[in-house]
C-alpha positions as CSV (number, residue, x, y, z in Angstrom):
1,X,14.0,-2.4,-9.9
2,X,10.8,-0.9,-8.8
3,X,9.4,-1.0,-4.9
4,X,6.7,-3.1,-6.8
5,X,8.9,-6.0,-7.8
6,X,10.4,-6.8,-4.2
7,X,8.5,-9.5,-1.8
8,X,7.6,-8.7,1.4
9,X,9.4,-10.1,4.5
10,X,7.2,-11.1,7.3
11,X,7.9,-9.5,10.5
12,X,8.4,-11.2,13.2
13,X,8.4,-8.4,15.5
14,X,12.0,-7.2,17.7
15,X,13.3,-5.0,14.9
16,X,12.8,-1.2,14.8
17,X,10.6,0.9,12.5
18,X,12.6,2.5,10.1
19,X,14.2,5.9,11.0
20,X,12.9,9.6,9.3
21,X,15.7,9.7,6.3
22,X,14.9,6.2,5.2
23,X,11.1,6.8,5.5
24,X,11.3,10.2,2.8
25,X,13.6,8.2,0.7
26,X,11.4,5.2,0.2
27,X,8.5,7.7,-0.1
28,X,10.0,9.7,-2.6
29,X,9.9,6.2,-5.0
30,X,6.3,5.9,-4.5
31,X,4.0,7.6,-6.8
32,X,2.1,10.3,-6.1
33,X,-0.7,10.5,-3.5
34,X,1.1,8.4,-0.8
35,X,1.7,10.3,2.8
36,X,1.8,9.5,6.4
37,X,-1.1,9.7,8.9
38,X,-0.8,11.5,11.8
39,X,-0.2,7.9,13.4
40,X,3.2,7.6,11.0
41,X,1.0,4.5,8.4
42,X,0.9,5.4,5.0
43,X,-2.2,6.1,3.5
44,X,-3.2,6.7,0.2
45,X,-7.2,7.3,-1.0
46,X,-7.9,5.9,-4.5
47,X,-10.8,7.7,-6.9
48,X,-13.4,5.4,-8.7
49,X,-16.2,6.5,-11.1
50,X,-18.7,4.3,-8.4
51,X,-18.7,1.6,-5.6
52,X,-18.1,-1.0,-7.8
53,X,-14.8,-0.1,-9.4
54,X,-13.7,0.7,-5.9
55,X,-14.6,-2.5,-4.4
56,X,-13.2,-4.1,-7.7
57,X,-9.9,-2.4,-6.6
58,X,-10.2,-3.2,-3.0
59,X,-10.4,-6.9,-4.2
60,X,-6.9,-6.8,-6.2
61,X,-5.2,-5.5,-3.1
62,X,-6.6,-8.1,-0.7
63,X,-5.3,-10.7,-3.4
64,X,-2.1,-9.0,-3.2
65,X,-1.9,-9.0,0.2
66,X,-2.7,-12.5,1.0
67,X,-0.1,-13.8,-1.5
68,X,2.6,-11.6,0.3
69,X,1.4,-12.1,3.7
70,X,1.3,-8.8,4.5
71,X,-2.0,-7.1,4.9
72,X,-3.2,-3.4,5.0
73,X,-6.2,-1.9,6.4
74,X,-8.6,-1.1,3.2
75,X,-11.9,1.4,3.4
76,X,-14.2,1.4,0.8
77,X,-16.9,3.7,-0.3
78,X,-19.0,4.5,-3.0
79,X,-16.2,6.4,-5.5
80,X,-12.9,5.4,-3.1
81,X,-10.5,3.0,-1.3
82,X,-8.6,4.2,0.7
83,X,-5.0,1.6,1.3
84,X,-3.6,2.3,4.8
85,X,-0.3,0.5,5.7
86,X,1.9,-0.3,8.6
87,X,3.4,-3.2,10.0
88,X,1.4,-3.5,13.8
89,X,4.6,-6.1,14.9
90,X,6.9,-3.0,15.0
91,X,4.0,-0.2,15.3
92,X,5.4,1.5,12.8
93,X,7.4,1.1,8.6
94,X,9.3,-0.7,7.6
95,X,9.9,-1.8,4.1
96,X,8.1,-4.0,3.1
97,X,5.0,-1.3,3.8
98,X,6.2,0.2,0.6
99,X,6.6,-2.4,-1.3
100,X,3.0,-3.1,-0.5
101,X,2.1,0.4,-1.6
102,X,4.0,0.0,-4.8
103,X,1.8,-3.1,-5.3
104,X,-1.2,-1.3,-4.6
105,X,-0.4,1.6,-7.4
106,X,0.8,-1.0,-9.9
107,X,-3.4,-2.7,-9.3
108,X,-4.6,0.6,-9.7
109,X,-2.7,1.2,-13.1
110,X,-3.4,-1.8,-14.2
111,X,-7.3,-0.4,-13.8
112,X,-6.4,2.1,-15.8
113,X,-5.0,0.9,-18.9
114,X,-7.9,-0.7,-21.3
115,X,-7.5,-4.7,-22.0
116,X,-6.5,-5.5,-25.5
């Protein structure tokens, strides 16, 4: 099963982040391009060929977000999105963060591959 497949859970704060080993682990399963900011989010930045397919992109992950409840911050600019993702109850990660990122690659493929 990919990251991309599980649900988040909402967070109701009280639990801890996730600790260093699990961190690496569960970004080792994420494609590439995904690190940590110096704050400890993950971030990824997203290429476009102009605004529009960025914003485009943007739009899929807010979609994505609403239906699992769980919402990065998202910058967009001409050419680029950029997905930031933490949960704020813990101020830190914890899972469901990367499912989220998986989500967010599997939009961007998915912008990738032509329609039949």
């Amino acid at each position: 099963m990919s990251l991309a497949d599980n649900s988040c859970v909402p967070c109701r704060g009280g639990i801890p982040p996730l600790a260093w080993p699990r961190i690496q682990e569960m970004l080792y399963q994420l494609k590439a391009g995904w690190h940590l900011s110096p704050q400890g989010h993950l971030e990824r930045l997203y290429q476009f060929p102009d605004f529009a397919r960025a914003l485009e992109f943007a739009n899929k992950v807010g979609a994505i977000a609403e239906a699992e409840g769980h919402h990065p911050d998202l910058y967009v600019a001409w050419g680029k999105c950029k997905v930031e993702v933490w949960t704020h109850k813990v101020d830190g990660l914890t899972e469901s963060d990367f499912y989220l990122a998986a989500k967010a690659d599997r939009a961007h493929e998915s912008m990738l591959t032509p329609s039949p």
